[in-house]
C-alpha positions as a Markdown table, in Angstrom:
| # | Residue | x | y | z |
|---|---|---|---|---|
| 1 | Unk | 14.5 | -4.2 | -4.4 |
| 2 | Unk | 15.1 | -5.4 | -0.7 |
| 3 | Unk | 17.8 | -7.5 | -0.3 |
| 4 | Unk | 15.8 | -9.9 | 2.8 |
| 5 | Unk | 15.8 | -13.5 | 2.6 |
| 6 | Unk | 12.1 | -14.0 | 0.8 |
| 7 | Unk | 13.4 | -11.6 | -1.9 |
| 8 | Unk | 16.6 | -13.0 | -2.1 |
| 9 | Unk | 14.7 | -17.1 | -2.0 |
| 10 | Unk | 12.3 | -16.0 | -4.5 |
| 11 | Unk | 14.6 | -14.8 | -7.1 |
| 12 | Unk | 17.0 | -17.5 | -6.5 |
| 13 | Unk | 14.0 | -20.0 | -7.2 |
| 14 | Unk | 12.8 | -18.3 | -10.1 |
| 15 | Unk | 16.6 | -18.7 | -11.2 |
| 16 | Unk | 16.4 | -21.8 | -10.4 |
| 17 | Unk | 13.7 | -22.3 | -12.8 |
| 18 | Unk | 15.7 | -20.6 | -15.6 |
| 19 | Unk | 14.1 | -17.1 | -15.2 |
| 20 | Unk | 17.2 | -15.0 | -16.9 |
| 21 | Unk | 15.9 | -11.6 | -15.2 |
| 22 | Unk | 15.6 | -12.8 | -11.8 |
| 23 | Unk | 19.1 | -14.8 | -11.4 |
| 24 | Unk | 20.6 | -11.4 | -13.4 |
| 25 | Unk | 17.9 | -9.3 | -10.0 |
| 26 | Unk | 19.7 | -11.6 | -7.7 |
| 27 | Unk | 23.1 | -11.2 | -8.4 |
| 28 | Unk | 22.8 | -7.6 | -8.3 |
| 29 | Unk | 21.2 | -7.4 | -5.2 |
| 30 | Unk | 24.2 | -10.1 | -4.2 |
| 31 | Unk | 27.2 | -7.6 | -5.2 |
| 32 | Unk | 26.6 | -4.6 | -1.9 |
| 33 | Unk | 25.2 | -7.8 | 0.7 |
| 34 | Unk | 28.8 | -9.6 | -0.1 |
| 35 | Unk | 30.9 | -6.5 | -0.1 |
| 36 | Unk | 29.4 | -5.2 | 3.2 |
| 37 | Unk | 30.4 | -9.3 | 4.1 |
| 38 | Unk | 33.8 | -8.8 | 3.3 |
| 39 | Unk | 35.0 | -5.5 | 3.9 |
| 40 | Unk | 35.0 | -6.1 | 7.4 |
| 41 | Unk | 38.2 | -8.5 | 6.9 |
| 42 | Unk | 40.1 | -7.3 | 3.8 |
| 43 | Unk | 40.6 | -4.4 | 1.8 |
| 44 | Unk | 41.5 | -3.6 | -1.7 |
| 45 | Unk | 41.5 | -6.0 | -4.8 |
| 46 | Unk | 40.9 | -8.7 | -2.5 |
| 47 | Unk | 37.4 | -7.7 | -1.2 |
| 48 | Unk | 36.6 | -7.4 | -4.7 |
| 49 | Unk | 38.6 | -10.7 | -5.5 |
| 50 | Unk | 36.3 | -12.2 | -2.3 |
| 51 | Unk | 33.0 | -10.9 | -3.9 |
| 52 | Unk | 33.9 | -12.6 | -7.2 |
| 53 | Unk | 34.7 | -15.6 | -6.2 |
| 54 | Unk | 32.0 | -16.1 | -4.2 |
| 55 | Unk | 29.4 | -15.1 | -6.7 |
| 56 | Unk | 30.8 | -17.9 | -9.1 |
| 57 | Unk | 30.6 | -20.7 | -6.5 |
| 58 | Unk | 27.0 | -19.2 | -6.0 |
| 59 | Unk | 26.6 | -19.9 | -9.8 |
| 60 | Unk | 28.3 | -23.3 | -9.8 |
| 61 | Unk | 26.5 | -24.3 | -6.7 |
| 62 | Unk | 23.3 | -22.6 | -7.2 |
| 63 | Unk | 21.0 | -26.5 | -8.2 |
| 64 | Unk | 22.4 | -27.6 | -4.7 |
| 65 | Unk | 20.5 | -24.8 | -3.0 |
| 66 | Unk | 16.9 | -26.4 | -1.3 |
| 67 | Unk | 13.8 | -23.7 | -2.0 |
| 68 | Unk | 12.4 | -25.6 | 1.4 |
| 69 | Unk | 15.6 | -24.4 | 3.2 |
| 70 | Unk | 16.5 | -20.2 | 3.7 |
| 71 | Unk | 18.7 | -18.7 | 1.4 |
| 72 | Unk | 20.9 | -16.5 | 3.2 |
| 73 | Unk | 22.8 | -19.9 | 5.4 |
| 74 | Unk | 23.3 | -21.1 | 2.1 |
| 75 | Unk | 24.9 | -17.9 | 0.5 |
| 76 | Unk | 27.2 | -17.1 | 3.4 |
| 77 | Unk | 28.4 | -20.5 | 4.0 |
| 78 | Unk | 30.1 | -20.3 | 0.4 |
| 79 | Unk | 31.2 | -16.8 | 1.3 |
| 80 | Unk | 32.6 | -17.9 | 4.4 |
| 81 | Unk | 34.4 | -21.0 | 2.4 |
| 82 | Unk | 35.6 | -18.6 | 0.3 |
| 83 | Unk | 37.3 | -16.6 | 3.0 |
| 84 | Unk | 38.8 | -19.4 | 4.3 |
| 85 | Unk | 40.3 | -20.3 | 0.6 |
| 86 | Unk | 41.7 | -16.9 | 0.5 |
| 87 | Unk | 43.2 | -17.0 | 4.2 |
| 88 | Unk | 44.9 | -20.3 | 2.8 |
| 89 | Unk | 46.2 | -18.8 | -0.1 |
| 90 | Unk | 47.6 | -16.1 | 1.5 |
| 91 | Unk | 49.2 | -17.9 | 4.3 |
| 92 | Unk | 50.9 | -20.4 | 1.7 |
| 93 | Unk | 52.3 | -17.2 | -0.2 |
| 94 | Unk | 53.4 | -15.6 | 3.1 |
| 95 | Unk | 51.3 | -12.2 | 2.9 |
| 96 | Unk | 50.0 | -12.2 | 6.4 |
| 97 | Unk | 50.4 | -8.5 | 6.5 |
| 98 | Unk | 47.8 | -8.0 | 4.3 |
| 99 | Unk | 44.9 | -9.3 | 5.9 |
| 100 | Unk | 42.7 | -7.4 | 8.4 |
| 101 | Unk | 43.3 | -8.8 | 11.7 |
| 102 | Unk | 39.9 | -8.7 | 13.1 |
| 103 | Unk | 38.1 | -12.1 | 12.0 |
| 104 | Unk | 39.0 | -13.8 | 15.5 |
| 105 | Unk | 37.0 | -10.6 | 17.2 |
| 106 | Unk | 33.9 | -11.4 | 15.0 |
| 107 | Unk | 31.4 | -13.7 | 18.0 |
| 108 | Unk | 29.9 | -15.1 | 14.9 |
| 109 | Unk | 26.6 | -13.8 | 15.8 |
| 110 | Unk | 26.1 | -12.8 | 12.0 |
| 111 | Unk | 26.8 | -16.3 | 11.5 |
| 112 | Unk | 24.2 | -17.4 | 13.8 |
| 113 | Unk | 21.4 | -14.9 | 12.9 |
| 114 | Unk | 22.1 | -16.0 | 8.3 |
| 115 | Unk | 21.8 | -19.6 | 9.4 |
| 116 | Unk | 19.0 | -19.7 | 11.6 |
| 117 | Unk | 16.9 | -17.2 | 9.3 |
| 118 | Unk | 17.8 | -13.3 | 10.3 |
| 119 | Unk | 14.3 | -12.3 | 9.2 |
| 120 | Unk | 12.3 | -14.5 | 11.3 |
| 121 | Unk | 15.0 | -14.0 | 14.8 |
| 122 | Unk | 14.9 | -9.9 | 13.9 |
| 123 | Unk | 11.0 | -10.0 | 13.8 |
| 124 | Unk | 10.9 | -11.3 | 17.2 |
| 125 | Unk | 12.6 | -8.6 | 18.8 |
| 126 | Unk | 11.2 | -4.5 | 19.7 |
| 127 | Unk | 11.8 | -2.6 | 16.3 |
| 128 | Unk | 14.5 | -0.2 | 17.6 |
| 129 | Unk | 16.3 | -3.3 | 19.0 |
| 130 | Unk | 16.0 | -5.0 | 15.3 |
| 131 | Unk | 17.0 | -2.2 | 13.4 |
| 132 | Unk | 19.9 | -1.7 | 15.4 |
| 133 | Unk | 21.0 | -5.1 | 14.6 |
| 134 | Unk | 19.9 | -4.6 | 10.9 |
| 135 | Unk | 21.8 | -1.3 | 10.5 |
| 136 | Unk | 25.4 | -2.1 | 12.3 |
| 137 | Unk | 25.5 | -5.8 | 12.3 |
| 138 | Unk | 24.2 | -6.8 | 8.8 |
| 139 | Unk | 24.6 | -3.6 | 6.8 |
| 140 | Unk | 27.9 | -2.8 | 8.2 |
| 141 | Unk | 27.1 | 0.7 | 9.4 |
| 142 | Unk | 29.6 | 2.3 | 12.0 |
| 143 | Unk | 28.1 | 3.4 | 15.1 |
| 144 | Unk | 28.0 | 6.8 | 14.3 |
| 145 | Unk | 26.4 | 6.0 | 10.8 |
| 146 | Unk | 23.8 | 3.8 | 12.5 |
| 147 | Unk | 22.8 | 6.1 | 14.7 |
| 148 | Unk | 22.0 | 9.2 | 12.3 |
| 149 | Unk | 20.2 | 6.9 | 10.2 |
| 150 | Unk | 18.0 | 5.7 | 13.2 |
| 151 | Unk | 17.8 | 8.9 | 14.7 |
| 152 | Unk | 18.6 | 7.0 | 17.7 |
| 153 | Unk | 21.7 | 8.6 | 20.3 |
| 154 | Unk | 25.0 | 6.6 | 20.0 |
| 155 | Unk | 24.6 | 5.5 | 23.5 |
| 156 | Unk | 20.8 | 4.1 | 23.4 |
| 157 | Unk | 21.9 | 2.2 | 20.1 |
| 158 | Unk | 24.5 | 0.4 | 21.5 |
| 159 | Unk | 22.1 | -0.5 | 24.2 |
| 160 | Unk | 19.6 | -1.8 | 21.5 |
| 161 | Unk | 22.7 | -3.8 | 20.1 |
| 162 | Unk | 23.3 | -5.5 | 22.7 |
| 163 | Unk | 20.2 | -6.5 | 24.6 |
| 164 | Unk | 18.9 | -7.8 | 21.0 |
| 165 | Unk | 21.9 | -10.0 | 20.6 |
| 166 | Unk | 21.1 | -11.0 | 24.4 |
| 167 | Unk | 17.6 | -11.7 | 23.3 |
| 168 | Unk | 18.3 | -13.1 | 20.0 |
| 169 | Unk | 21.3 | -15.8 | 22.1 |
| 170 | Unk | 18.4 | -16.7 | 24.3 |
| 171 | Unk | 15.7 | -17.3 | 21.4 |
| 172 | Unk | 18.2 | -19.4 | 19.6 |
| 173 | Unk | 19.2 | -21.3 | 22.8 |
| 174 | Unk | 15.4 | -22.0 | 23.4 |
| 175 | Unk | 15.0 | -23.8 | 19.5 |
| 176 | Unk | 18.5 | -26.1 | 20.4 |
């Protein structure tokens, strides 16, 4: 099952609606999207801590969620709130060390893309540009990964990385 956002909306409305199977679908699908999420800033028990914890504010949350409004915004705000809950926990317990240093670096274009609706900005791009994006930004692929996937050359797919987030700046600066 794909994990895009009308797969993801539909099963989270049919859970909604008290449809066992699809909320049990939708978590599943949930687990790899939230792990590829977090690995980029922690590692070990946390990320795994991270996941959890997200997917029970997902639960506990999951009547506030609109079906007239996209799912994945809604998802990765709580993840992101949840990140923020464990930098704040582990600044108050003094563990620094153990966090991955790299959230600052992060432009917040995957941000951007979840809240605004990644499928509809990714369809409005040339294909290799999207699955570029698709591959390394949402999936978490390294460069090297990306690109044997693809079958696209290192080089040209960091080209198609960034003229799409060019592209996809100046689509979102045309709706503001």
């Amino acid at each position: 099952m794909n994990t895009d956002e009308k797969t993801l909306a539909n099963l989270m409305a049919a859970s909604q609606r008290g449809d066992r199977n699809a909320y049990h679908a939708l978590l599943t699908l949930l687990l790899p999207l939230l792990h590829r999420f977090f690995r980029r800033y922690v590692h070990g028990s946390a990320l795994d801590d991270l996941v959890q914890d997200t997917l029970i504010s997902v639960h506990r949350k999951r009547d506030s969620w609109d079906p007239l409004r996209p799912f994945l915004p809604w998802l990765f705000a709580i993840a992101r709130y949840r990140w923020v809950d464990h930098l704040r926990r582990h600044y108050r317990a003094g563990m620094e060390e153990q966090l991955v240093d790299n959230f600052s670096i992060d432009s917040g274009e995957s941000a951007i893309m979840f809240r605004l609706g990644c499928d509809h900005l990714l369809s409005m791009l040339p294909e290799g540009q999207a699955q570029a994006i698709r591959v390394t930004r949402i999936e978490g692929l390294s460069t090297a990964e990306a690109s044997a996937r693809l079958g696209q050359s290192e080089s040209l797919l960091k080209v198609n990385v960034h003229r799409g987030l060019k592209k996809l700046a100046s689509l979102i600066e045309d709706e503001r």
